[in-house]
TIZA-983711 format. One record per residue (C-alpha): residue number from 1; x, y, z. Coordinates in pm, 1 decimal. Layout:
<sites>
+-----+----------+----------+----------+
! seq !       xx !       yy !       zz !
+-----+----------+----------+----------+
! NUM !        X !        Y !        Z !
...
+-----+----------+----------+----------+
</sites>
This chain:
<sites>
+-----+----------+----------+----------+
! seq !       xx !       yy !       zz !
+-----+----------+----------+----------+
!   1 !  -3858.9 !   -492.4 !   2518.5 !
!   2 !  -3618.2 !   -305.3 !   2269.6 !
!   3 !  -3364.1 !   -103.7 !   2468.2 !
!   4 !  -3361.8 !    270.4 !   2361.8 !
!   5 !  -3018.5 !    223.2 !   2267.1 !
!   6 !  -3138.4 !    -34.5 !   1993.1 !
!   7 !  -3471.1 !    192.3 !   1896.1 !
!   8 !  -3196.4 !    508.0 !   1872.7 !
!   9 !  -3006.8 !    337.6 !   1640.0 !
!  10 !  -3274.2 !    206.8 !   1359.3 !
!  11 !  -3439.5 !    518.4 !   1395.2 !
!  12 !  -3089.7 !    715.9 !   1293.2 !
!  13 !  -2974.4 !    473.8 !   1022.7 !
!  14 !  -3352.8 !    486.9 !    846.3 !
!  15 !  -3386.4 !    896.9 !    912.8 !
!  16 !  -3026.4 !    864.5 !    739.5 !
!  17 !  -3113.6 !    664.0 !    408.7 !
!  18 !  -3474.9 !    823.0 !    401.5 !
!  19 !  -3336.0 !   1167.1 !    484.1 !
!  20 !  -3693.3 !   1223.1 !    646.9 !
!  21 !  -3669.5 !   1345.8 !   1068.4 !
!  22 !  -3847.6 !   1059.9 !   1282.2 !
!  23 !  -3891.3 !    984.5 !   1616.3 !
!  24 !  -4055.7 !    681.5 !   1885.3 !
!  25 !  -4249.3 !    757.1 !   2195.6 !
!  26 !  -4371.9 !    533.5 !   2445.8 !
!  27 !  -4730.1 !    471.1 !   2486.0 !
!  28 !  -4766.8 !    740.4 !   2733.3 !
!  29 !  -4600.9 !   1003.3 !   2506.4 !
!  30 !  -4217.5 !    981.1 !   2658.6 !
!  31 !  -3985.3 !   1030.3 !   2366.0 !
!  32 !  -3768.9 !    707.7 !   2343.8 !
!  33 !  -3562.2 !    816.4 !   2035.7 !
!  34 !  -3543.6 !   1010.8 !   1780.8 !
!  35 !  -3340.0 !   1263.7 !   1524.7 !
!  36 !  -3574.3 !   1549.5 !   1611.5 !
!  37 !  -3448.5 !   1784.9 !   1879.2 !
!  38 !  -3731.0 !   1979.2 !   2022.0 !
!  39 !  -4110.9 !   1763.3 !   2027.4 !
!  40 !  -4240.6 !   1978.2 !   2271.8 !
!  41 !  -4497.4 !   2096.8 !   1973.8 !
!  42 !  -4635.6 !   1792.8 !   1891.6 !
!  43 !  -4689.5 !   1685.7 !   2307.1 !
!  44 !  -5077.4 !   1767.3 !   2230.5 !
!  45 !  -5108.2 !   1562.8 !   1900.4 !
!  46 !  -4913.3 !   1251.5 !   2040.2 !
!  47 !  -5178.6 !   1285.8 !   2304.5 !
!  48 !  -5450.9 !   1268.5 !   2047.6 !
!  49 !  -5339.7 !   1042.2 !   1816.6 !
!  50 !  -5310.0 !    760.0 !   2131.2 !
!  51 !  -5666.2 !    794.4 !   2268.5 !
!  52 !  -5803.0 !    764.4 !   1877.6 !
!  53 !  -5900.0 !    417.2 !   1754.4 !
!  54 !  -5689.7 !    547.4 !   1403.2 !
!  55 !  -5383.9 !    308.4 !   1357.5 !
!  56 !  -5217.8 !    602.7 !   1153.5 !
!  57 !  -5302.9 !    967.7 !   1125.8 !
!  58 !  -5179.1 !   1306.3 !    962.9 !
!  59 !  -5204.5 !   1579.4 !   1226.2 !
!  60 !  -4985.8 !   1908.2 !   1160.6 !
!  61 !  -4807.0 !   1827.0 !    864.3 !
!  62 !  -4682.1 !   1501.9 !   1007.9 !
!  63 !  -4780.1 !   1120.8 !   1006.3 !
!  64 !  -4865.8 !    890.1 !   1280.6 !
!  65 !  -4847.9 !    560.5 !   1318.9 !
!  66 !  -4908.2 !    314.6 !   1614.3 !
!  67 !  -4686.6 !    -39.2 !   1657.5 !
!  68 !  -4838.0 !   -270.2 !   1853.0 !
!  69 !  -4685.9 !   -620.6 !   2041.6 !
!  70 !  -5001.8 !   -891.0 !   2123.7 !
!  71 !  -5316.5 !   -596.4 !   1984.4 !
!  72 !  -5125.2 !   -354.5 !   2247.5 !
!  73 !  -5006.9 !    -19.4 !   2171.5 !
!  74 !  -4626.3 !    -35.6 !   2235.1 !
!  75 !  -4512.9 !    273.1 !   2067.8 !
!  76 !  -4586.0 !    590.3 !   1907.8 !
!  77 !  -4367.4 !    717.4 !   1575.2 !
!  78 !  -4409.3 !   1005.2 !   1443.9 !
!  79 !  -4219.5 !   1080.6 !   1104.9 !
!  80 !  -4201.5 !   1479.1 !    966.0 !
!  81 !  -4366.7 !   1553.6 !    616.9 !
!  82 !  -4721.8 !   1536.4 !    485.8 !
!  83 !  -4630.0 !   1350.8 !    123.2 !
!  84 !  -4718.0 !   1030.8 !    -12.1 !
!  85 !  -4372.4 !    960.5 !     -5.1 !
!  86 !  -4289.3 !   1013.8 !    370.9 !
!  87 !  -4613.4 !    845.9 !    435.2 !
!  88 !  -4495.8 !    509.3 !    266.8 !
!  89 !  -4134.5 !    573.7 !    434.5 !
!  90 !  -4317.8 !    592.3 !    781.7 !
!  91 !  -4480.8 !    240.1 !    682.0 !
!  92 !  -4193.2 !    106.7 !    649.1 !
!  93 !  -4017.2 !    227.2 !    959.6 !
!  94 !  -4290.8 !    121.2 !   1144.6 !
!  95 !  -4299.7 !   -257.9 !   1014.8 !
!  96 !  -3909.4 !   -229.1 !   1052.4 !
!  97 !  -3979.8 !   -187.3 !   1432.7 !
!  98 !  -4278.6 !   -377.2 !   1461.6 !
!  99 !  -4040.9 !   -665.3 !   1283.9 !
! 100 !  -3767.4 !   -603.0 !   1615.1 !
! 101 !  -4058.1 !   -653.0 !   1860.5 !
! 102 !  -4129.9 !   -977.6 !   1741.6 !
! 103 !  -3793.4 !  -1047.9 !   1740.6 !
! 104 !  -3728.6 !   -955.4 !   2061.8 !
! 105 !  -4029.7 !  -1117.7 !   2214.5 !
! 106 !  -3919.3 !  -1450.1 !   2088.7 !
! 107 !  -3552.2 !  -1379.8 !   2198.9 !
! 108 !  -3714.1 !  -1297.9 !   2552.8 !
! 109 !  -3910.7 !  -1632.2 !   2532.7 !
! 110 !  -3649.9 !  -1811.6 !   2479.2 !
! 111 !  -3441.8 !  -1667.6 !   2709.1 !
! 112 !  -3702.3 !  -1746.9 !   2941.7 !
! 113 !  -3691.4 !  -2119.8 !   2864.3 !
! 114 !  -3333.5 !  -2153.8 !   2881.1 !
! 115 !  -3323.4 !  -1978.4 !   3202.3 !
! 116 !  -3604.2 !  -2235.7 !   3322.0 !
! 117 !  -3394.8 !  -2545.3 !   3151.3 !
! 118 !  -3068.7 !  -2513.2 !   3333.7 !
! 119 !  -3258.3 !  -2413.1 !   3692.5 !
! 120 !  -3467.3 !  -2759.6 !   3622.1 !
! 121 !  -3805.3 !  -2556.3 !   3644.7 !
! 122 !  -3980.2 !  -2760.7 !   3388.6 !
! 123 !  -4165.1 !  -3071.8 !   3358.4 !
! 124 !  -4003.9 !  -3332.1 !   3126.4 !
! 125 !  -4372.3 !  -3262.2 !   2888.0 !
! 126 !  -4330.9 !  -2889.4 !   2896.1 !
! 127 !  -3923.0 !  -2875.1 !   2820.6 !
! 128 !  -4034.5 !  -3079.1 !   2517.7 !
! 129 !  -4381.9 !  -2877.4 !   2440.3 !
! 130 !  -4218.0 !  -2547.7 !   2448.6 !
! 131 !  -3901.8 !  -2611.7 !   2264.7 !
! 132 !  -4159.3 !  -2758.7 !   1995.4 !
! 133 !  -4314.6 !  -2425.6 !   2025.0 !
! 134 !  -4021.5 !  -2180.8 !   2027.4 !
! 135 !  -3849.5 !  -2411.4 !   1720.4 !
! 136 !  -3587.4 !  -2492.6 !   1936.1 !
! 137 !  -3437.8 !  -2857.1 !   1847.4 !
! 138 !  -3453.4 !  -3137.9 !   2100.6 !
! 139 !  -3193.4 !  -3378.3 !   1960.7 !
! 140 !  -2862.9 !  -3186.1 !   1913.3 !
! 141 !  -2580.8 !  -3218.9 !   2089.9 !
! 142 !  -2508.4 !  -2900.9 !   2332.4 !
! 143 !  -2218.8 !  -2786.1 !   2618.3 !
! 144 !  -2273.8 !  -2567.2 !   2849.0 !
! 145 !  -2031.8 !  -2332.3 !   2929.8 !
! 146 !  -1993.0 !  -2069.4 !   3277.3 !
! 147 !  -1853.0 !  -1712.2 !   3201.9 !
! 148 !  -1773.2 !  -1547.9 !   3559.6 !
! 149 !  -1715.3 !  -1195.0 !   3521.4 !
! 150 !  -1511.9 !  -1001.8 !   3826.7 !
! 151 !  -1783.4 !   -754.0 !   3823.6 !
! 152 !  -2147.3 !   -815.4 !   3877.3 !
! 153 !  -2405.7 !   -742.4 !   3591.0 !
! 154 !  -2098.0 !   -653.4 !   3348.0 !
! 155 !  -2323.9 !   -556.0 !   3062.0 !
! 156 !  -2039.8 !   -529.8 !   2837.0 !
! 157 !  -1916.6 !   -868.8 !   2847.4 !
! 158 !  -2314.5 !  -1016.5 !   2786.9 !
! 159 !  -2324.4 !   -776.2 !   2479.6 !
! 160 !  -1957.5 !   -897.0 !   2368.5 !
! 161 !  -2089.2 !  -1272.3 !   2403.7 !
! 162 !  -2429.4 !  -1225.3 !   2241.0 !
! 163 !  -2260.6 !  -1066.0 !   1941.6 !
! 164 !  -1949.4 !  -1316.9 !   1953.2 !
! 165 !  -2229.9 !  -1602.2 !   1876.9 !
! 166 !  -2514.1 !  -1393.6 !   1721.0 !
! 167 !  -2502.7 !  -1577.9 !   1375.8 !
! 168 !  -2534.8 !  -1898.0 !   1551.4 !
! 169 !  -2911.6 !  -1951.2 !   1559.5 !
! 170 !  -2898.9 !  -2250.4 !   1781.0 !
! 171 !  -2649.8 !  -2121.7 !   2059.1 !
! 172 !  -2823.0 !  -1948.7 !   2364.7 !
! 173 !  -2692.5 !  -1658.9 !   2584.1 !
! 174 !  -2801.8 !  -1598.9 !   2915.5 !
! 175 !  -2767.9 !  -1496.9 !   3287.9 !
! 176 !  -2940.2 !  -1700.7 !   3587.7 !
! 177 !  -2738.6 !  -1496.5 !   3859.7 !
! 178 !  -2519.2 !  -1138.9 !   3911.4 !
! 179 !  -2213.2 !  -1275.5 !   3800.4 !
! 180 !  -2267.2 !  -1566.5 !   3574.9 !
! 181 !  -2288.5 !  -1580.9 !   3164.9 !
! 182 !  -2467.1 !  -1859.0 !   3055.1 !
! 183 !  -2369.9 !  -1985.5 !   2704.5 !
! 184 !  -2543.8 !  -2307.9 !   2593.3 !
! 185 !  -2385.0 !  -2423.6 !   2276.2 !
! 186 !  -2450.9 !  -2622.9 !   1996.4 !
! 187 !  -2168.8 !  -2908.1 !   1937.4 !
! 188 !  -2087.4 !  -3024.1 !   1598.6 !
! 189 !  -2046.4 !  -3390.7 !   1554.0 !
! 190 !  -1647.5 !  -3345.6 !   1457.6 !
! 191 !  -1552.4 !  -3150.1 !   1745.0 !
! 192 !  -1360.2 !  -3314.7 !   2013.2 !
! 193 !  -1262.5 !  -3182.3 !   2420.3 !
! 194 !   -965.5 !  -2958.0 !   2238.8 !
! 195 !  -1231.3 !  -2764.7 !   1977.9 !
! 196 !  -1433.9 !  -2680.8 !   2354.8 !
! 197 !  -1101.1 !  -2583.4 !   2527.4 !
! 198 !  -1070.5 !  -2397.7 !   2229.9 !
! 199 !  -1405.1 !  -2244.8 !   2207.9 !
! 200 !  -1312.0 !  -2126.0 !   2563.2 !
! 201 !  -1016.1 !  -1968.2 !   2470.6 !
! 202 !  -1196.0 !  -1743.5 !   2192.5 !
! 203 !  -1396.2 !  -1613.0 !   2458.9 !
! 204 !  -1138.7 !  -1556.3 !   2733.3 !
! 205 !   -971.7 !  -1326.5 !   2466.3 !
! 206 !  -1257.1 !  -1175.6 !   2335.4 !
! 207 !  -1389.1 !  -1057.1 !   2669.7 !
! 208 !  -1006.3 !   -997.4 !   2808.8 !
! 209 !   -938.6 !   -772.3 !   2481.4 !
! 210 !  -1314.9 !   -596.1 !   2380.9 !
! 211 !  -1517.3 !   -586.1 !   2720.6 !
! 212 !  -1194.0 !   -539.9 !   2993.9 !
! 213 !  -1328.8 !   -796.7 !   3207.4 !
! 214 !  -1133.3 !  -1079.1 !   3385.9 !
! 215 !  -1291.2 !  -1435.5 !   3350.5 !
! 216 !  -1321.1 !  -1777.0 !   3448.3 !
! 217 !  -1494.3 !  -2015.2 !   3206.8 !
! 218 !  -1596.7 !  -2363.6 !   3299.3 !
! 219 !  -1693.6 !  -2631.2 !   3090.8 !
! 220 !  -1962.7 !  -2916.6 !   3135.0 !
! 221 !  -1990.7 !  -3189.2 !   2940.3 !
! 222 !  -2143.0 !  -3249.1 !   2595.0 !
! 223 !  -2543.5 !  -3378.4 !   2670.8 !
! 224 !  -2730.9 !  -3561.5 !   2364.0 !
! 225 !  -3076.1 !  -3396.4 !   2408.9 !
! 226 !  -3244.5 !  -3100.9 !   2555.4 !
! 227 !  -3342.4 !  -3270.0 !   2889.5 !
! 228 !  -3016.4 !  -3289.6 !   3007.3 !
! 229 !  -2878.1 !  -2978.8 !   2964.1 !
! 230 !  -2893.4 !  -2913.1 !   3342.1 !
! 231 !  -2685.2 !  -3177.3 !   3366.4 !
! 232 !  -2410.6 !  -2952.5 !   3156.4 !
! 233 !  -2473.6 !  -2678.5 !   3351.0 !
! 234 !  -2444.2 !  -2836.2 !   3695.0 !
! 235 !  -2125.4 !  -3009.7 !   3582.4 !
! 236 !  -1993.7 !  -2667.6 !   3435.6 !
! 237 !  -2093.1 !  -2500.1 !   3842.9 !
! 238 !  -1895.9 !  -2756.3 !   3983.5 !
! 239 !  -1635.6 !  -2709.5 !   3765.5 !
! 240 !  -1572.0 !  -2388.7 !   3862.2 !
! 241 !  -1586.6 !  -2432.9 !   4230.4 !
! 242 !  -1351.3 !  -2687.1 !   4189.4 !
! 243 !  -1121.0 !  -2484.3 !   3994.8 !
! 244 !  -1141.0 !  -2206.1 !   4239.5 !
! 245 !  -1024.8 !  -2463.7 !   4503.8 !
! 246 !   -778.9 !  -2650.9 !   4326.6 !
! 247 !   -713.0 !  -2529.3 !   3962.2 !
! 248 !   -698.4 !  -2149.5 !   4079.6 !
! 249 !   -399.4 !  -2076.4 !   3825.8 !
! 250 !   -628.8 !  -2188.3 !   3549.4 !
! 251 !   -889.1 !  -1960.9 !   3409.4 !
! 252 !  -1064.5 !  -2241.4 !   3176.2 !
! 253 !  -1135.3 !  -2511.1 !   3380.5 !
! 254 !  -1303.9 !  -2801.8 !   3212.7 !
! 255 !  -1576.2 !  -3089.9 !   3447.0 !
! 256 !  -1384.6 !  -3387.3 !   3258.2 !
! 257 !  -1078.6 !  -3275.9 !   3350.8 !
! 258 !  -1125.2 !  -3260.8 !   3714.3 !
! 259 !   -951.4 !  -3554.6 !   3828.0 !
! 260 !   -975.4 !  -3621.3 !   4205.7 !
! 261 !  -1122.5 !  -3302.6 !   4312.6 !
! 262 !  -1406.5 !  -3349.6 !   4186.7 !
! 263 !  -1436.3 !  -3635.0 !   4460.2 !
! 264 !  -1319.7 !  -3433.0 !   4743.9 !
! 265 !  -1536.9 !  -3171.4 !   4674.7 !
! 266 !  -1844.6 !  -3398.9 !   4713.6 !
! 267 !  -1688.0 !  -3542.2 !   5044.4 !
! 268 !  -1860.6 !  -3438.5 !   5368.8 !
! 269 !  -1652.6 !  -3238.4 !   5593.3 !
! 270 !  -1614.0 !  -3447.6 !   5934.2 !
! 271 !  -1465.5 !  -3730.4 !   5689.0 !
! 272 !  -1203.8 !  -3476.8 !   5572.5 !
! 273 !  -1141.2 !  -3364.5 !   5956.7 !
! 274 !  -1072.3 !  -3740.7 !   6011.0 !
! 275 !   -854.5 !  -3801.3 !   5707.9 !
! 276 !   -641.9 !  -3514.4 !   5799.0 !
! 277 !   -635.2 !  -3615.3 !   6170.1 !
! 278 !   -560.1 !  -3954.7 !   6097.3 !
! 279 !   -290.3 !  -3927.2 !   5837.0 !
! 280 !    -99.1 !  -3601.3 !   6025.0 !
! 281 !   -200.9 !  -3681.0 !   6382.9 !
! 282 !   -376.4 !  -3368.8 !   6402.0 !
! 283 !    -88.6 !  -3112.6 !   6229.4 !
! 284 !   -181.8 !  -2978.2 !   5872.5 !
! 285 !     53.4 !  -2974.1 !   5591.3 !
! 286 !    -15.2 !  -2600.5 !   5521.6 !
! 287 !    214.3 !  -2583.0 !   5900.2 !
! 288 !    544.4 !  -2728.3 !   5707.8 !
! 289 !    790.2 !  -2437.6 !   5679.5 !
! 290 !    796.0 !  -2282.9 !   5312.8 !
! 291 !   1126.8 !  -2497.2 !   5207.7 !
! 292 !    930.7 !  -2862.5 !   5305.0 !
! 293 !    655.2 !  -2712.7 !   5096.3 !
! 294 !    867.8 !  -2593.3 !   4746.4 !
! 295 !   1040.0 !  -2936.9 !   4775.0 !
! 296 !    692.3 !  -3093.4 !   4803.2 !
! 297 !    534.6 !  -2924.6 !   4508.1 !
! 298 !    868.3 !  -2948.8 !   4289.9 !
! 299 !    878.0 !  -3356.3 !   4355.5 !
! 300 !    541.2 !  -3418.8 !   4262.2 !
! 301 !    561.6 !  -3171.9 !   3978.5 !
! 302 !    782.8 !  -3367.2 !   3835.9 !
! 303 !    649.5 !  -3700.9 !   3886.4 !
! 304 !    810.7 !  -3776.7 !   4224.7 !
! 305 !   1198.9 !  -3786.3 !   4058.4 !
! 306 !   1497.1 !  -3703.2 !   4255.7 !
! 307 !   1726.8 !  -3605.4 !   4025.0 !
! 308 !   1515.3 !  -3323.1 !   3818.0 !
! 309 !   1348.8 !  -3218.8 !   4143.1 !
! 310 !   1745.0 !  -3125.3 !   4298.9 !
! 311 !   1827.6 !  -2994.4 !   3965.3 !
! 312 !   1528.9 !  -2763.6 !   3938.9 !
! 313 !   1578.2 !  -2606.0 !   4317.5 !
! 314 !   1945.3 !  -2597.1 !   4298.7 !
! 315 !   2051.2 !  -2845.6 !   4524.4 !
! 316 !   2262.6 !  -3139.5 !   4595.1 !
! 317 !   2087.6 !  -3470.1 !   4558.2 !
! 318 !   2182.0 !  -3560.9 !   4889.8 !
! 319 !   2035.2 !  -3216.7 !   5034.1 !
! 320 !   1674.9 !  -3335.9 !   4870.1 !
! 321 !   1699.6 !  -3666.2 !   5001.6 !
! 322 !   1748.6 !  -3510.9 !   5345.6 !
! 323 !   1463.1 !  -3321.6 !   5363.1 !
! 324 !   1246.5 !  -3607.5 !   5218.4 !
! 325 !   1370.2 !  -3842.7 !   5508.4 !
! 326 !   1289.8 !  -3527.7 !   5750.4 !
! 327 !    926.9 !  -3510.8 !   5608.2 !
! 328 !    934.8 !  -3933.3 !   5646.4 !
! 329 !   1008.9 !  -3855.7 !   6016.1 !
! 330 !    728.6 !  -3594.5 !   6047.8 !
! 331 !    444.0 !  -3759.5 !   5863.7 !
! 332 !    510.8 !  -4125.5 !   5848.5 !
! 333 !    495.2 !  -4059.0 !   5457.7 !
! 334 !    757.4 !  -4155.4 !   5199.9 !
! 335 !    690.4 !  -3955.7 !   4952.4 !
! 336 !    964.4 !  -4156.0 !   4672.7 !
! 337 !    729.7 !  -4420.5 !   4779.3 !
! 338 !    380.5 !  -4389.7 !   4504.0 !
! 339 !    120.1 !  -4524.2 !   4747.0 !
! 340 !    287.5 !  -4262.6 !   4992.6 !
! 341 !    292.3 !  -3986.3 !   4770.2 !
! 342 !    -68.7 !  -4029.4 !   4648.8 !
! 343 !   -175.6 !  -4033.2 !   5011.9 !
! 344 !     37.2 !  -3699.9 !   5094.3 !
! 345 !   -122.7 !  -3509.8 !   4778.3 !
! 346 !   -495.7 !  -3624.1 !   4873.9 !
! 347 !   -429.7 !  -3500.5 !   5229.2 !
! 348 !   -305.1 !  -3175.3 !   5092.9 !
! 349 !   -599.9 !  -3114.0 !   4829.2 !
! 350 !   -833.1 !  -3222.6 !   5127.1 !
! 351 !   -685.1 !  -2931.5 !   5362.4 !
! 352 !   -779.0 !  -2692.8 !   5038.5 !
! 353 !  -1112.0 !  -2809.8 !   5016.4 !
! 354 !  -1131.2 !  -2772.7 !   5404.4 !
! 355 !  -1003.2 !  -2423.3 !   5380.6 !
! 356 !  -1230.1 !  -2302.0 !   5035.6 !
! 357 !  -1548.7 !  -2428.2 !   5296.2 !
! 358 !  -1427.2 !  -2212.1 !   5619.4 !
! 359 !  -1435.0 !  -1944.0 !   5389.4 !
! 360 !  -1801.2 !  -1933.7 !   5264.3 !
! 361 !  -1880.3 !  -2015.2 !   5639.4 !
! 362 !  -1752.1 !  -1662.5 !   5704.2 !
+-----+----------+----------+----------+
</sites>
């Protein structure tokens, strides 16, 4: 269906080329739009005109016409003037709107398959039958990415997207939930992981800049043919769960770029409960006192070296190596030692993880 908004605006910019007064009703006589103020006087011939088998009429010095969708009276427009010439103008408006409803139908269909695509609703036949059907093509490489918008059903930023990629025919914008844009996008043969990141980028500013909403955009991964864009799609949920756990600095989080989250994620909690039990002997890291933690995160920020770690927190060499043999003495965990390290950094992404799942328990 056309929104009002849309129907207010053709009627106003062909009343403004055609200077001839025009307005839409609904089937059931409810003024939609329109650039005349008062229709109360034509309530009775509206009334008329819709029970009558005519498809246009001249009643009281002004013209008729019904628009249809599928042999169904959609709307009513009525256009001011008796002449031959506002007669032909009022053909025209009508097939202008009449044009919009078919537009928007198929837009709506295929909004409808897309939706049904990504949820994995259809039968490998019908995914294949109905893109056939709605000239959508099977064979071209598409990403999908997540938009999730602070606010739930933030209007703005779906109109911002769907005008950000309106001249691309063979990108697709949708929602499947409150919160989440859908855009499924068609990849070009030359673009690479950056030209996505980039893509991603576009939009964060777009939406940051022209619709006020904060965002987090994940990224699946580029799928050959239409059957697997769920598989996008799913990669592109995970990816922001993930990111939300582990990446929550970063507001374009990419499913390639993952690294060994995405494993923890997928591990069942009573293994994690036995990791961290076996590894700390029941204590958490999260329990270390705030200075044990900085130097933690500064040494493996920069790759597990003494030197630049001491240099970046402003200590004495010997004061870091202090409080790395303390941690040795707590944990059992060397952390100049790699095999150590990687063990210590696991354990503390698995403790995340752990946390991010009490939460939605709650």
């Amino acid at each position: 269906m056309i929104t009002n908004k849309i129907l207010q605006s053709t009627v106003e910019g062909i009343a403004a080329i055609s200077h001839v007064e025009l307005c839409v009703f609904d089937s059931d006589g409810k003024l939609l739009a329109g650039t005349i103020d008062d229709t109360t006087e034509y309530e009775a011939a509206i009334e008329n005109f819709a029970d009558s088998q005519a498809e246009n009429q001249e009643i009281s010095g002004c013209q008729f016409f019904k628009i249809n969708e599928d042999n169904k009276m959609e709307y009513i427009m009525l256009v001011k003037g008796d002449s031959n010439d506002v007669y032909v103008i009022g053909k025209m408006a009508a097939f202008q709107i009449q044009s919009l409803l078919v537009a928007y139908k198929e837009r709506f269909d295929k909004d409808n398959f897309i939706k049904n695509l990504l949820l994995d609703n259809l039968l490998l036949v019908d995914i294949y039958n109905r893109a056939k059907k709605l000239h959508i093509e099977t064979d071209t490489k598409r990403v999908v990415y997540i938009v999730e918008t602070k606010h739930e059903k933030d209007s703005n930023a779906l109109e911002t997207l769907r005008t950000l990629f309106s001249t691309k025919s063979k990108d697709f914008i949708t929602a499947v939930d409150e919160k989440n844009i859908i855009i499924v996008r068609e990849v070009r043969p030359t673009e690479t992981q950056d030209d996505l990141i980039n893509t991603a980028k576009t939009v964060l500013d777009m939406l940051n800049t022209e619709a006020m909403s904060m965002v987090h955009i994940a990224i699946g991964t580029v799928v050959n043919e239409i059957k697997e864009v769920s598989k996008s799609y799913k990669e592109a949920k995970m990816a922001l769960d993930v990111g939300k756990i582990f990446y929550s600095e970063k507001n374009i989080v990419a499913y390639n770029a993952l690294g060994i989250g995405r494993l923890i994620y997928q591990l069942p909690m009573p293994l994690c409960k036995m990791f961290i039990k076996e590894i700390f002997s029941g204590k958490s890291p999260d329990e270390f006192d705030e200075e044990s933690l900085a130097t933690i995160n500064k040494f493996f920020e920069n790759s597990l070296n003494v030197s630049e770690t001491s240099r970046q927190l402003y200590i004495h060499r010997n004061t870091l190596v202090y409080r790395l043999d303390k941690l040795q003495k707590t944990t059992g965990l060397d952390l100049r030692i790699f095999e150590d390290a990687i063990t210590f950094k696991i354990a503390m992404m698995v403790v995340k993880y752990m946390k991010y799942m009490e939460t939605l328990d709650y």
